[in-house]
N, C-alpha and C positions, 0 to 999 in steps of 0.2 A: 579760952581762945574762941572756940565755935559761938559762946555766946557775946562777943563784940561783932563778929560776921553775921553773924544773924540781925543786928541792929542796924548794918549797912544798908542801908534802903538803895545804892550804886551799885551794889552787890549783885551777880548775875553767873549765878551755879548751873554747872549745863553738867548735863546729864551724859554719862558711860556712854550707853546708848545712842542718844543724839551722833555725837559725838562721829563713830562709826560710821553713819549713817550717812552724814555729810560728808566725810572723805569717800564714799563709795559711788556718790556720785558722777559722772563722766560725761563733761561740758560735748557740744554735740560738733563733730568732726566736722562737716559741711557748713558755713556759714551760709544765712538764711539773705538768701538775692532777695534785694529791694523792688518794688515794683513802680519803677521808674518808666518813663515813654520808650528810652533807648534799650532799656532790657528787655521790654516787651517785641520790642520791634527785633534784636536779635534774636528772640526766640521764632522767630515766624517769618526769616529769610528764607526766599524760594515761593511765599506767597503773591499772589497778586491783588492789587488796591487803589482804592482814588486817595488821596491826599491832597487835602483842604489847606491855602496858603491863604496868608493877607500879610501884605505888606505896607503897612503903615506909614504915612506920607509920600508915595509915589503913587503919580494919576495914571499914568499907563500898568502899571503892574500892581495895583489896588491889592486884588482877590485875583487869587490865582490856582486850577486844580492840574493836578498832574496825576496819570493814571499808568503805573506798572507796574513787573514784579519786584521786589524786594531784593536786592542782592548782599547789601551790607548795611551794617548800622555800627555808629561811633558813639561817644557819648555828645556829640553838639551836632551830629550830622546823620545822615541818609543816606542811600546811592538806591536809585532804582532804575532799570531799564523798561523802556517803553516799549509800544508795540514796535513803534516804528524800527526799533535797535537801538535809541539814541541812550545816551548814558548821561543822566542826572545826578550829581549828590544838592543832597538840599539840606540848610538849616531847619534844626527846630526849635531854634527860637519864633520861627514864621510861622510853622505848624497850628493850625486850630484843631484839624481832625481829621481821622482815618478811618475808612472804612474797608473793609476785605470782602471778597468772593468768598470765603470759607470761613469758618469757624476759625478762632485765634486762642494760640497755647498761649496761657498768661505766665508759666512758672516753669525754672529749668526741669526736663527732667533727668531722673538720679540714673546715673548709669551704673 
């Protein structure tokens, strides 16, 4: 018998060892956050920033920059307060780019 298995060239003998090895394994508890615009931006609520708008076919609201802090982030949205107090959420779809007063955490951190 061993020697028709031996001839099986589909044949794929794994090893005691291996074997072990792989079930000892242990797939990793925390799924790894994506680095998306809206995760970024959840990480770094409470900071303050200009935010770069262009709105595409409208002549009065072409290009447009808003400047405050950060208070929430959605995954299709924004909200930031200005200086003035007024409260914004804004698309990012519209979004071209951001800029912050401080350095920006890019990845959750592990508590």
């Amino acid at each position: 018998m061993d020697y028709f298995d031996d001839l099986n060239p589909y044949l794929v003998k794994e090893d005691d060892n291996e074997n072990l090895t792989r079930q000892q394994t242990v797939p990793p508890t925390q799924p790894v956050e994506q680095t998306y615009v809206e995760n970024i931006l959840r990480v770094n609520v409470g900071k303050k920033g200009t935010f770069y708008f262009s709105y595409t076919g409208s002549k009065t609201w072409n290009d447009k920059i808003y400047t405050g802090t950060l208070q929430q982030a959605g995954r299709d949205h924004f909200i930031i307060v200005t200086d003035t107090g007024k409260t914004v959420m804004l698309l990012l779809v519209y979004l071209l780019w951001a800029e912050f007063d401080e350095p920006l955490d890019y990845q959750y951190k592990v508590k």
